[in-house]
C-alpha positions as CSV (number, residue, x, y, z in Angstrom):
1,X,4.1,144.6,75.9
2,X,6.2,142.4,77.5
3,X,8.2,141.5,74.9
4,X,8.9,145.2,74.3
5,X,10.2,145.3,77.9
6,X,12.6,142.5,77.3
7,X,13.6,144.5,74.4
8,X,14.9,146.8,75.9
9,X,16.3,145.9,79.0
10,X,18.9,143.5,77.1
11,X,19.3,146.8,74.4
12,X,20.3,148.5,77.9
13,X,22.5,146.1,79.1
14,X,24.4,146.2,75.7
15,X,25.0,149.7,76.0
16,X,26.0,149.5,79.6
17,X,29.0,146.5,79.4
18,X,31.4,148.7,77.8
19,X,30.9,151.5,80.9
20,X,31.2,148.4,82.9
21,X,34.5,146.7,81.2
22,X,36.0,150.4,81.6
23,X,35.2,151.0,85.5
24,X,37.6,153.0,87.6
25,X,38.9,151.6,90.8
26,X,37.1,153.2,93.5
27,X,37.8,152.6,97.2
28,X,36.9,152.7,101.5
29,X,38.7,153.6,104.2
30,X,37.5,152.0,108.0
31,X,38.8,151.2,111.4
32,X,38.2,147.5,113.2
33,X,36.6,150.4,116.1
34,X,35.6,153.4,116.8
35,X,36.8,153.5,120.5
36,X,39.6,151.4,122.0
37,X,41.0,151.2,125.2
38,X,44.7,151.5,125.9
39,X,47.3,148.4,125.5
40,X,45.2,147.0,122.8
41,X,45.3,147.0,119.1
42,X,43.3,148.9,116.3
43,X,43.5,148.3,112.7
44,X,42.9,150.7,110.0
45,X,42.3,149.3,106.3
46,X,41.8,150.2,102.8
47,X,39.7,148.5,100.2
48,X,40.2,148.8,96.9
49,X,38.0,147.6,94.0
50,X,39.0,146.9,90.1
51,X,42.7,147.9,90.1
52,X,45.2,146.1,88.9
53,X,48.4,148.3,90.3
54,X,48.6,150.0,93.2
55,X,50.7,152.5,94.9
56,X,49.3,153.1,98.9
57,X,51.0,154.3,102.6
58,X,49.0,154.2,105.3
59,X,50.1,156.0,108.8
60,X,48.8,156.1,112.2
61,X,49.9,158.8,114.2
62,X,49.0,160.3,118.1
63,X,47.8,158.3,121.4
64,X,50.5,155.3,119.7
65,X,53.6,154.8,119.1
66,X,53.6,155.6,115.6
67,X,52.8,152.7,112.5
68,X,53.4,153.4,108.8
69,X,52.7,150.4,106.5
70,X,53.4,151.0,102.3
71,X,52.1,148.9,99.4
72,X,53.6,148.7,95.9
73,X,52.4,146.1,93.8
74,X,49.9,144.4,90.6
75,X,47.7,141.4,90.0
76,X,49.8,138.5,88.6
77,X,47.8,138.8,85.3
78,X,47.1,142.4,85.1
79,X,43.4,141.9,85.3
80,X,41.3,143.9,87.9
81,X,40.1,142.1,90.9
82,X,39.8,143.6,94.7
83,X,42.1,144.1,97.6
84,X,42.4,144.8,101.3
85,X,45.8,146.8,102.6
86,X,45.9,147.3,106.6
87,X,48.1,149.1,109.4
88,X,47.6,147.7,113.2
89,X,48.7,150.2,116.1
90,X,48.6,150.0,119.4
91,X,46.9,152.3,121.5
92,X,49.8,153.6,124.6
93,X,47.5,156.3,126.3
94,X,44.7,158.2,126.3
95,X,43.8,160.2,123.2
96,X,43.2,159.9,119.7
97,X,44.5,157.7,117.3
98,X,44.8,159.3,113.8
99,X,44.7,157.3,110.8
100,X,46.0,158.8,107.2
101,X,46.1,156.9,103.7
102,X,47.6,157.9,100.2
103,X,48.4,157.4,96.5
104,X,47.0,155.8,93.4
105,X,45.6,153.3,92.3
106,X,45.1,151.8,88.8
107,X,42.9,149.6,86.8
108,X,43.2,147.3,83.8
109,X,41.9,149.8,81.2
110,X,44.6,152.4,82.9
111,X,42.2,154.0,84.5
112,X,43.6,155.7,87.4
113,X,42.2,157.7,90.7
114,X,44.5,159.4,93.3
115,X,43.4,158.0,96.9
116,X,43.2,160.3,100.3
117,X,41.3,159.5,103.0
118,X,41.6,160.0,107.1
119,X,40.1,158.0,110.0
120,X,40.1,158.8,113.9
121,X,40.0,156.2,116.6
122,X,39.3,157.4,120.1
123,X,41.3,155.8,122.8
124,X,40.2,155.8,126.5
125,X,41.3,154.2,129.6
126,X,40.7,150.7,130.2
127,X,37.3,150.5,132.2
128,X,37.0,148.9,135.6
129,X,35.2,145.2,135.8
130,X,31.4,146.0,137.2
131,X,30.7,144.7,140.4
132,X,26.9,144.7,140.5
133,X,24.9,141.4,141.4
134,X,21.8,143.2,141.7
135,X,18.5,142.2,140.2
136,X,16.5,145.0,138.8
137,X,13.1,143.1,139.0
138,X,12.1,140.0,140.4
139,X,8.0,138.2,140.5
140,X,6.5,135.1,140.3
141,X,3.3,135.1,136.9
142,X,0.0,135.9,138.5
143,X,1.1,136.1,142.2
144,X,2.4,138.6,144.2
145,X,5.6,138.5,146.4
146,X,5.6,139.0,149.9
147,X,7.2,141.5,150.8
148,X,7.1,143.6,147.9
149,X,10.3,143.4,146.0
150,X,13.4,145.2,146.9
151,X,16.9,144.6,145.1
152,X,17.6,144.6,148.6
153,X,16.0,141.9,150.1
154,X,17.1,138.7,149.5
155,X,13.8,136.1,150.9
156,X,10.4,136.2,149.1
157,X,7.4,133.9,149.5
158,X,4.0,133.2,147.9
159,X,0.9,130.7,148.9
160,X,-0.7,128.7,146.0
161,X,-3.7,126.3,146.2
162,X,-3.3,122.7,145.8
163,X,-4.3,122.9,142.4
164,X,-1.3,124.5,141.2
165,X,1.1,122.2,139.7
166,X,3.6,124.2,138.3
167,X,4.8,128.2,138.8
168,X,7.0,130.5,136.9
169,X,9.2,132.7,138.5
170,X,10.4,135.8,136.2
171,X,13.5,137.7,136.8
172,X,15.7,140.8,135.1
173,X,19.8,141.4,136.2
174,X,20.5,145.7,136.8
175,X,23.9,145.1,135.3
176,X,24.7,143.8,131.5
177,X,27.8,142.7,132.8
178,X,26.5,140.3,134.9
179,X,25.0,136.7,134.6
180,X,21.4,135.5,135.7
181,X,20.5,132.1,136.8
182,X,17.4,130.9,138.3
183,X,14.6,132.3,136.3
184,X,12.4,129.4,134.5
185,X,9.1,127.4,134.9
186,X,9.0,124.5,137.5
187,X,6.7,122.3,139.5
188,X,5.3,122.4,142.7
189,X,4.3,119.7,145.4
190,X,1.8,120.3,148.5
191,X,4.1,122.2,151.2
192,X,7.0,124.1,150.7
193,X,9.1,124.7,147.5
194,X,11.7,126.6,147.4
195,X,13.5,128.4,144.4
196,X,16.8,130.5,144.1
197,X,17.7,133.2,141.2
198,X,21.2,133.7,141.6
199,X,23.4,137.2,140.2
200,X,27.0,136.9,139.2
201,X,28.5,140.1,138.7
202,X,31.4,140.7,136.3
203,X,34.1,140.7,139.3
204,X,32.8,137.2,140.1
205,X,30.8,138.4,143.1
206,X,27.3,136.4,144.0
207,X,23.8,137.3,145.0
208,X,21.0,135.0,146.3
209,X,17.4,135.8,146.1
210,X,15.1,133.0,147.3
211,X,11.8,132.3,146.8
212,X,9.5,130.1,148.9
213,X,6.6,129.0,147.5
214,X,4.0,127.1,149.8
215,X,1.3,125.0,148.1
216,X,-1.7,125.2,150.3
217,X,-2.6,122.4,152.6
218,X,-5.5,123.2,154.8
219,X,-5.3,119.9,157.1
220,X,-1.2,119.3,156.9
221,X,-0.7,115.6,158.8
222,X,2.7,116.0,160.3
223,X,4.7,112.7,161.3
224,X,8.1,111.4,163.3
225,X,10.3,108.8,161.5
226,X,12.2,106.6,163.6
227,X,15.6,107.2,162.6
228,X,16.2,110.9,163.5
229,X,12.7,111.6,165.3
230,X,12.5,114.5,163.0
231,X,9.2,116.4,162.0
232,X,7.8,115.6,158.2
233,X,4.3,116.7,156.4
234,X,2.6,114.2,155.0
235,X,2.3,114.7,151.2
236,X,-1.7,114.5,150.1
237,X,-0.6,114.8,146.4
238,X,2.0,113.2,144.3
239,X,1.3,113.4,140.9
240,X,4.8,115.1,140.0
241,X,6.9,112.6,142.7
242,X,8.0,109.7,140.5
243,X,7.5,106.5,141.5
244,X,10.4,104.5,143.2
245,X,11.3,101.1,140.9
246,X,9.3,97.9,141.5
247,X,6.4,100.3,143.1
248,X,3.0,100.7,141.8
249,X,0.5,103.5,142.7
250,X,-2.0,102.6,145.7
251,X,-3.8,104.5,148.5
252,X,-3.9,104.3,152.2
253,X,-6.3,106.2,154.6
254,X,-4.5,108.3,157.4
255,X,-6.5,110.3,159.6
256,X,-9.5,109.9,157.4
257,X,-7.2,111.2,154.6
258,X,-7.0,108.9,151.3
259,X,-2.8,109.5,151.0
260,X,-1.8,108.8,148.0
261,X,1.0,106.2,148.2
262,X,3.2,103.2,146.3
263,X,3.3,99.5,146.9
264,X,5.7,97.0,145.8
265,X,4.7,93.2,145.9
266,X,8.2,92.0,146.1
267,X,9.5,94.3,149.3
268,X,6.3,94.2,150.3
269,X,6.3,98.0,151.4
270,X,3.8,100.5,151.3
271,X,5.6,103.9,150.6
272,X,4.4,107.5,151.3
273,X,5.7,111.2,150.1
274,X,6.9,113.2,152.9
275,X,8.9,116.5,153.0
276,X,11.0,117.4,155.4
277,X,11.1,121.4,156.9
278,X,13.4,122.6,154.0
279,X,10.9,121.2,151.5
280,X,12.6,118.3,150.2
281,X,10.9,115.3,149.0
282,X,11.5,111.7,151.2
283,X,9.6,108.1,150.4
284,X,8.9,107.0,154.0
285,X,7.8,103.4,154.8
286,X,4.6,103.5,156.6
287,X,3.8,100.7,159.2
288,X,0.0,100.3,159.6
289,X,-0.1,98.1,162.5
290,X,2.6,99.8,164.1
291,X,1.7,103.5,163.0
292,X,5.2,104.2,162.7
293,X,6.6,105.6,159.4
294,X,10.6,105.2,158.2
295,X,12.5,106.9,155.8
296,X,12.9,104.8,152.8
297,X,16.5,104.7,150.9
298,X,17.3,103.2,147.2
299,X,21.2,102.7,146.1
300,X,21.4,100.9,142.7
301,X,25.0,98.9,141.9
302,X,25.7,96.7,139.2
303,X,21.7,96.3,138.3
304,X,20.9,95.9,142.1
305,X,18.6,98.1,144.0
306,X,19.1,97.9,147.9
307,X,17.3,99.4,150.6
308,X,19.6,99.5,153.5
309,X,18.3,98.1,156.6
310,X,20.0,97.9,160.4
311,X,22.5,95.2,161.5
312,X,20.4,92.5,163.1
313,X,23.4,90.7,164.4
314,X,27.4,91.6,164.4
315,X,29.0,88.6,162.8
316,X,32.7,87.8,164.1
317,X,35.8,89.3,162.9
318,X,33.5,92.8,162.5
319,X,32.2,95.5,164.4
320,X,29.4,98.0,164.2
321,X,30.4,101.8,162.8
322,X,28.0,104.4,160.9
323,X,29.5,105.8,157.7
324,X,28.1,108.1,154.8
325,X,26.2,106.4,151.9
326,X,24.5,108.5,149.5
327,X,25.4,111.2,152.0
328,X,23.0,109.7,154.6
329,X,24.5,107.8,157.7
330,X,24.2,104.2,157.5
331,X,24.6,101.5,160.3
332,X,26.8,98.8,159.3
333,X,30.0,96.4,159.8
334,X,33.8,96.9,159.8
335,X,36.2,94.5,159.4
336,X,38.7,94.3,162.4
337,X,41.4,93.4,160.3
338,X,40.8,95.8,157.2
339,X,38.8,98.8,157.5
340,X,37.9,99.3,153.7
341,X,35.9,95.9,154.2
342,X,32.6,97.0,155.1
343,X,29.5,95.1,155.1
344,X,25.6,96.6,155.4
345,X,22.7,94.6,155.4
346,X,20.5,95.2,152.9
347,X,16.8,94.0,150.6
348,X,17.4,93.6,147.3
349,X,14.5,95.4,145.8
350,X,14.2,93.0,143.0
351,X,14.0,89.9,144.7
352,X,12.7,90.9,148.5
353,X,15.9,88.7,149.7
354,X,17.4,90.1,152.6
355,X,21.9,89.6,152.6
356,X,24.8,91.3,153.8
357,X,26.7,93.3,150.8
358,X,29.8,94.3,150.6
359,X,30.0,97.9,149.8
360,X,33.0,99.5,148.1
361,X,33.4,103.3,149.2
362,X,35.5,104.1,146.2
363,X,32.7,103.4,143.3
364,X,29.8,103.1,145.5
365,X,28.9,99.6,144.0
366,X,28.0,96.4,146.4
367,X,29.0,92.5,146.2
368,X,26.9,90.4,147.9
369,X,28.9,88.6,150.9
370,X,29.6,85.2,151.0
371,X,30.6,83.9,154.4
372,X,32.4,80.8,153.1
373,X,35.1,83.1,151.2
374,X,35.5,85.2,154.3
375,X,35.9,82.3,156.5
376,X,38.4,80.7,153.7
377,X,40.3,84.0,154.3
378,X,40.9,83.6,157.7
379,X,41.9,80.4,157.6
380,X,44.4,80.9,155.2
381,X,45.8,83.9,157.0
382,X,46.1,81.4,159.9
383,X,48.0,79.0,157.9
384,X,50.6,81.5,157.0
385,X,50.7,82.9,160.6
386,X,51.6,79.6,161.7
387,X,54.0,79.3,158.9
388,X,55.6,82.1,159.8
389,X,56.0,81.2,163.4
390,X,57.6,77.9,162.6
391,X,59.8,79.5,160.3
392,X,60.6,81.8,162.9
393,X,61.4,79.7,165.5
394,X,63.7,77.6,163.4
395,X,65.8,80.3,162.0
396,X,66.4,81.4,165.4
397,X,67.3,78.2,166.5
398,X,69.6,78.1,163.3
399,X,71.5,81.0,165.0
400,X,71.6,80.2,168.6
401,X,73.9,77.0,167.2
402,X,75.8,79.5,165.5
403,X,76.2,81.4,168.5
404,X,77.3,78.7,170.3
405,X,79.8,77.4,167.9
406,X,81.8,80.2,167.6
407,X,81.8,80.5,171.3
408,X,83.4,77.1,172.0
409,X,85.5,77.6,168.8
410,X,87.0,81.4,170.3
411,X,87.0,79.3,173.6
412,X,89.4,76.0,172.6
413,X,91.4,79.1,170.9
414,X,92.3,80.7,174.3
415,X,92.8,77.6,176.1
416,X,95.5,76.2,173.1
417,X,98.4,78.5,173.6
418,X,98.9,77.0,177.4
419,X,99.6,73.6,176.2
420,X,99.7,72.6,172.5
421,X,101.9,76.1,171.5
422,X,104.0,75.0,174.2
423,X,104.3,71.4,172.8
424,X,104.5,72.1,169.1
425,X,107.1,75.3,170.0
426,X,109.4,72.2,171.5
427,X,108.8,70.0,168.7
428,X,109.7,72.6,165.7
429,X,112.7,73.7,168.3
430,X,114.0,69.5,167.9
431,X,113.9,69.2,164.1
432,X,115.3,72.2,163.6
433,X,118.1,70.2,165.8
434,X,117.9,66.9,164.1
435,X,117.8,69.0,160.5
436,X,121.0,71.0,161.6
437,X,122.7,67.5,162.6
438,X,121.9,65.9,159.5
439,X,123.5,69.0,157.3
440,X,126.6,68.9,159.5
441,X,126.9,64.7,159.0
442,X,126.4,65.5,155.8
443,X,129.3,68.1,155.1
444,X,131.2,65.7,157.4
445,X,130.8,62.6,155.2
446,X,131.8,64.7,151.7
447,X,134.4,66.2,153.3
448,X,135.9,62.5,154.3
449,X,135.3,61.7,150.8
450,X,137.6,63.5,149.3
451,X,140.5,63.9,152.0
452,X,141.7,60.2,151.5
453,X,142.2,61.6,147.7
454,X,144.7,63.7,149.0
455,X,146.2,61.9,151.7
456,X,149.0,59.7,151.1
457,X,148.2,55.9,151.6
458,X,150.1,54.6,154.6
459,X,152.8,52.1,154.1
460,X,152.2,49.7,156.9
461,X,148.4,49.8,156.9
462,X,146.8,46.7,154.8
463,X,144.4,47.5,152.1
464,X,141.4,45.2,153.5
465,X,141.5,47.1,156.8
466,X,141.2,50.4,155.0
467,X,138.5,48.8,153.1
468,X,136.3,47.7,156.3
469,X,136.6,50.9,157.7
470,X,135.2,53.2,155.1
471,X,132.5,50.6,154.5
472,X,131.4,50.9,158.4
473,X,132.0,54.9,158.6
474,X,129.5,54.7,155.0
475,X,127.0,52.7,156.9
476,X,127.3,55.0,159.7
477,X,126.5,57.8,157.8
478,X,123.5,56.1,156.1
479,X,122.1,55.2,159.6
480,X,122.8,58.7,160.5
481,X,120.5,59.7,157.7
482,X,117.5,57.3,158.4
483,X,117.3,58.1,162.2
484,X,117.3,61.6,161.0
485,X,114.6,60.9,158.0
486,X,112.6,58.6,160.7
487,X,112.8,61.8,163.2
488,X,111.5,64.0,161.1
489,X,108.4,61.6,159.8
490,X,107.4,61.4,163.6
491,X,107.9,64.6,164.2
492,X,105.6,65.3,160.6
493,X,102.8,63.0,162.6
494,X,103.2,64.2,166.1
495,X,101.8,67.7,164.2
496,X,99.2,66.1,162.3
497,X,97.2,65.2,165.8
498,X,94.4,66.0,166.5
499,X,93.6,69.2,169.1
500,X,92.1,66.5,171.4
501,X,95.2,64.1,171.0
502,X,97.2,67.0,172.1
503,X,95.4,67.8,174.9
504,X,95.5,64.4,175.9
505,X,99.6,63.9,175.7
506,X,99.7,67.1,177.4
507,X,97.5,66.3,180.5
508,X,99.6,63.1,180.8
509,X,102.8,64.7,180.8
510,X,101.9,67.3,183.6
511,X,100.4,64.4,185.5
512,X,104.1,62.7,185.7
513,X,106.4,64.5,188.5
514,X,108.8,64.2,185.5
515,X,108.8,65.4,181.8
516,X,110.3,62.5,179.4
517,X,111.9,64.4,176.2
518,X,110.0,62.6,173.4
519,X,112.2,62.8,170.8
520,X,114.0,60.4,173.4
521,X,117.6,61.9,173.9
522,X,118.1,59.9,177.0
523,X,118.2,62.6,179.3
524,X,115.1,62.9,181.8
525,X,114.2,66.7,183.3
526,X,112.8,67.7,186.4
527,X,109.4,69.2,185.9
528,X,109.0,72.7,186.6
């Protein structure tokens, strides 16, 4: 039987190819949507199937501004195959948008069908952003809220017994538009929890619903820390609180109550889990002799864990200040002379030593301080402040000379013109004399020269007399010239003296009731 089947399901498919090798094209018509809103775009396409030609316009006509889009074309190698045509139009107002094809298409075999088809897109205004952040149901598994929900009411609350370690609080939004946060499975601690399901609405608009959940403590041990003398609750269980590093689960009995609590050999601490009236979870350090409890703080840097403790002593070149570490205020030093330096003292958890740190505000990281480099720093800086003093003093020193100098210097320049002008005026007025003596000699002596040239010789006057007396008026003349040439070299050297030699001829001569000419003329005048 079978192979009868076989038989004649491959006879069939014989008989069927050649339909199949002949198909005619067929074809769809469809919009990207149905609706659109206006100012955005809708696209109307055709899909044809086995052609190999085609001949196709497709128009969109009413709530646009109009869009006609015509194909004419074939497959590259005339074989059928499938194709997608398309017209986009944008919707300008409220309406309808009406799509149209026509034409033909054909396929390999020649076959050819005739194509008409229509589409309508509705367009409608653009809708308005939904503002609801309501929730439209809101509970907490197998409890019941209190007070019964409301997507009015904003505060909830529920009581658990101690035995419940974890709740789930379920939650559904009114609006599709908006977004829901909140909902989930969590944990619970002894005390208070709280919870918060927050609504976003598509305008960007938020609602808070809260929900408190109080774990049932029949005996709560309430305590004061030292720091803030705040109110905590002891926490009787602990098994979701993680322990803090370097501690190891103990127990310690307070009030007859076995409190679950951590102990580290190295700090040698003994911490308990405390929450405060919002609910949050603290470690505080408890005291047994003492009976006092303090809050407990961890800040890891560069693989060190500290607990910050207060300033036992203000070392010099610091002062005390409070600033925000792990956004808790922390006691501890300032620098006087740079206030990012900032010290706290500090346990390392590791080791149980107790050190200053520096703490860097910027990455929150600490260096432990060294007091040898700070006092090295402050030595240094008073090297250079007394460098700079020294320095200081000299170049001021420097210019107070300079000061001076050109104070005596403007002052010997005022006091000059009332006796050395007065000299030197003289002795420029006397070689411009001697110089003017010398050129008239001179002219004198050419001219005599060449006169006897001229002249007639006279009879009765013997040659060797003539002789004698142009050989005395010759040395004449050169005397002439080396009084004048000696005149002028101590006149040359009278100007070369010094200011001080000056001042010293010039004192003399006003001291004498008479003024000797020093060129020496002979002639003596009365002193004015």
């Amino acid at each position: 039987m079978k192979k009868i089947k076989y038989l004649g399901i491959t006879f069939l498919s014989f008989l069927l190819l050649p339909l199949m090798a002949h198909a005619a094209p067929t074809y769809s018509f469809y919009a990207s949507s149905n609706y659109v809103t206006t100012g955005s775009n809708v696209t109307a396409t055709l899909r044809l199937n086995n052609v190999a030609s085609w001949q196709i316009t497709i128009t969109g006509n009413g709530a646009t501004g109009g869009c006609t889009k015509s194909y004419a074309d074939a497959t590259g190698d005339a074989k059928n195959s499938t194709q997608y045509l398309s017209v986009t139009c944008k919707a300008t107002n409220v309406g309808q948008i009406g799509f149209t094809v026509s034409g033909n298409a054909t396929s390999a075999d020649g076959s050819t069908v005739n194509i008409s088809s229509s589409k309508a897109v509705v367009v409608q205004a653009p809708r308005e952003k939904d503002s609801n952040n309501y929730l439209k149901s809101l509970s907490v598994k197998d409890y019941t809220l209190t007070p019964e929900f409301n997507k009015e009411t904003l505060e909830y609350s529920i009581t658990v017994p101690n035995t419940v370690n974890k709740i789930t609080i379920e939650a559904e939004k009114e609006s599709n538009y908006a977004t829901l946060e909140g909902p989930g499975e969590f944990e619970v601690n002894e005390g208070m929890n709280t919870f918060e399901v927050k609504v976003m609405s598509e305008t960007g608009t938020e609602r808070i619903y809260t929900v408190k959940v109080n774990v049932e403590d029949e005996n709560p041990i309430e305590i004061n820390v030292t720091e803030n003398n705040s109110k905590y609750t002891i926490m009787k269980n602990v098994k979701n609180v993680e322990a803090p590093a370097t501690y190891l689960p103990t127990s310690v009995k307070i009030k007859d109550f076995d409190i679950p609590a951590f102990y580290s050999e190295t700090s040698k601490y003994t911490l308990i889990g405390v929450k405060d009236s919002k609910g949050e979870i603290h470690f505080a350090i408890y005291d047994k002799d003492q009976n006092e409890f303090t809050l407990y703080n961890e800040n890891k840097s560069n693989q060190m864990l500290l607990y910050i403790k207060s300033i036992p002593e203000v070392i010099n070149g610091f002062e005390k200040d409070n600033i925000t570490i792990n956004e808790e205020k922390r006691e501890c030093l300032v620098s006087t002379m740079d206030k990012n330096i900032i010290l706290v003292y500090a346990m390392n958890i590791v080791d149980g030593e107790d050190s200053y740190y520096y703490y860097d505000k910027l990455d929150g990281t600490y260096l432990k301080y060294n007091d040898a480099i700070t006092q090295n720093l402050e030595q240094e800086l008073e090297k250079y402040k007394n460098v700079i003093l020294i320095f200081g003093g000299v170049l001021i020193l420097f210019f107070l000379i300079i000061i001076i100098l050109l104070f005596k210097k403007t002052k010997k320049k005022e006091r000059r013109p009332k006796e050395e002008i007065k000299i030197e005026k003289k002795l420029e007025e006397k070689r411009e004399e001697v110089v003017d003596t010398k050129n008239k000699k001179d002219k004198k002596q050419k001219k005599e020269q060449k006169e006897p040239l001229k002249q007639e010789e006279p009879k009765e006057a013997p040659k060797e007399e003539s002789k004698k007396k142009k050989d005395k008026t010759k040395e004449d003349a050169l005397e002439q010239v080396n009084n004048a040439a000696q005149i002028i070299e101590e006149f040359e050297k009278t100007r070369e003296l010094s200011k001080k030699e000056l001042k010293s001829i010039a004192e003399q001569v006003a001291d004498d009731e008479t003024m000797f000419d020093i060129l020496g003329d002979g002639k003596k005048k009365k002193k004015k």
